[in-house]
C-alpha positions in Angstrom: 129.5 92.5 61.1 128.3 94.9 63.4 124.6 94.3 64.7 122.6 96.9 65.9 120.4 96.4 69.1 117.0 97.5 68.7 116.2 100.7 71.0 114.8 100.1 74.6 111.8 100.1 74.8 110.0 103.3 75.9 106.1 103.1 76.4 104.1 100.2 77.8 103.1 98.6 74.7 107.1 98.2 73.5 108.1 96.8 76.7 104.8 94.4 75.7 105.6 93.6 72.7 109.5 92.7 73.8 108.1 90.5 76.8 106.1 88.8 74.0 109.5 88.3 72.0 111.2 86.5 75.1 108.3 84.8 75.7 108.2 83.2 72.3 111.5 82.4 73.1 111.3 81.2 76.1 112.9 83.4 78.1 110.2 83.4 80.5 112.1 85.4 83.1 112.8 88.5 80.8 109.4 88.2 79.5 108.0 88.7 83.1 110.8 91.6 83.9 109.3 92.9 80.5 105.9 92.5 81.5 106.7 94.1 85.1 107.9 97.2 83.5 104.6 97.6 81.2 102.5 97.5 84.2 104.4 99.8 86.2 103.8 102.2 83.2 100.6 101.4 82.9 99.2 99.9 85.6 95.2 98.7 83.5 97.4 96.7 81.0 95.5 93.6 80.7 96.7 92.3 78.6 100.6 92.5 79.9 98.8 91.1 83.1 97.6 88.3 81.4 100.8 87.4 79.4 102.8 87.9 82.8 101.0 85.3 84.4 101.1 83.1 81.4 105.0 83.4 82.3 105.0 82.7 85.9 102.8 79.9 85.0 105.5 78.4 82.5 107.8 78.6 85.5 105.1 76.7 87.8 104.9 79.7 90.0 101.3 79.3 90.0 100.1 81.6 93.3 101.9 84.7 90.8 100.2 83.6 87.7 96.9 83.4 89.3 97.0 87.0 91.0 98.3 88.2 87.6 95.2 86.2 85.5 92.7 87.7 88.2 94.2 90.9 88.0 93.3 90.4 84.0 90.1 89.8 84.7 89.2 92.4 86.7 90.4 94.8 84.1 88.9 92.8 80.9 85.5 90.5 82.2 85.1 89.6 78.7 88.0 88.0 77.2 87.5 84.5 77.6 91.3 83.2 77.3 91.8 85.1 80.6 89.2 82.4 82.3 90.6 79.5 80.0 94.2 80.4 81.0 93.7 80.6 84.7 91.7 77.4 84.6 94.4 75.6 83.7 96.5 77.5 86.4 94.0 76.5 88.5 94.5 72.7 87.5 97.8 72.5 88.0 97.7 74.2 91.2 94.5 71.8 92.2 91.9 74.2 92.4 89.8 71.9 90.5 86.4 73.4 91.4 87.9 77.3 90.3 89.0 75.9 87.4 85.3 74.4 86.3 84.0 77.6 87.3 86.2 79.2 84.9 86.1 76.8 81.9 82.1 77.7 82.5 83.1 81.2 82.6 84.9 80.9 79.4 82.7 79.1 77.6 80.0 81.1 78.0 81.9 84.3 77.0 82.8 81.8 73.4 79.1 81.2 73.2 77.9 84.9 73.8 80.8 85.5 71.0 84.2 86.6 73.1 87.4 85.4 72.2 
């Protein structure tokens, strides 16, 4: 049987959408080589940002998870999992007090109606 290989990738949002494969996966490193690539192509990806440092943060690198989160943030104040995510990055790294000002954060984003 002879499988084809889907083509590479060749915009930001394929190389997205692959890193979201391998992170489903688990393949956390290819995810974030995925990821890497997105950005460079498009540098105000938030969301690749935010699924990056959902990576590093599944490898407990937790310094690169929080730049990548913030970085999310910056580009997208209003999406609330940014702040939930990196509150629990914030947890494990024990930034306890960042982390309640970011489950606040989030929770008011929820109860102003952002997801």
């Amino acid at each position: 049987m002879n499988l084809k290989r889907p083509p590479e990738p060749t915009d930001a949002n394929g190389f997205h959408d692959r890193g979201n494969r391998h992170s489903r996966n688990g393949s956390f490193e290819l995810a974030i080589a995925d990821y890497t690539k997105a950005i460079e192509i498009e540098p105000g990806f938030a969301e690749a940002h935010y699924n990056r440092g959902f990576s590093f943060y599944e490898l407990n690198r937790f310094e690169e998870a929080i730049t990548d989160l913030t970085r999310a943030i910056e580009l997208n104040p209003n999406d609330a999992r940014y702040y939930g995510q990196r509150a629990l990055v914030y947890i494990f790294a024990d930034r306890i007090d960042l982390a309640q000002a970011d489950e606040e954060m989030c929770d008011d984003l929820r109860s102003r109606g952002f997801s």
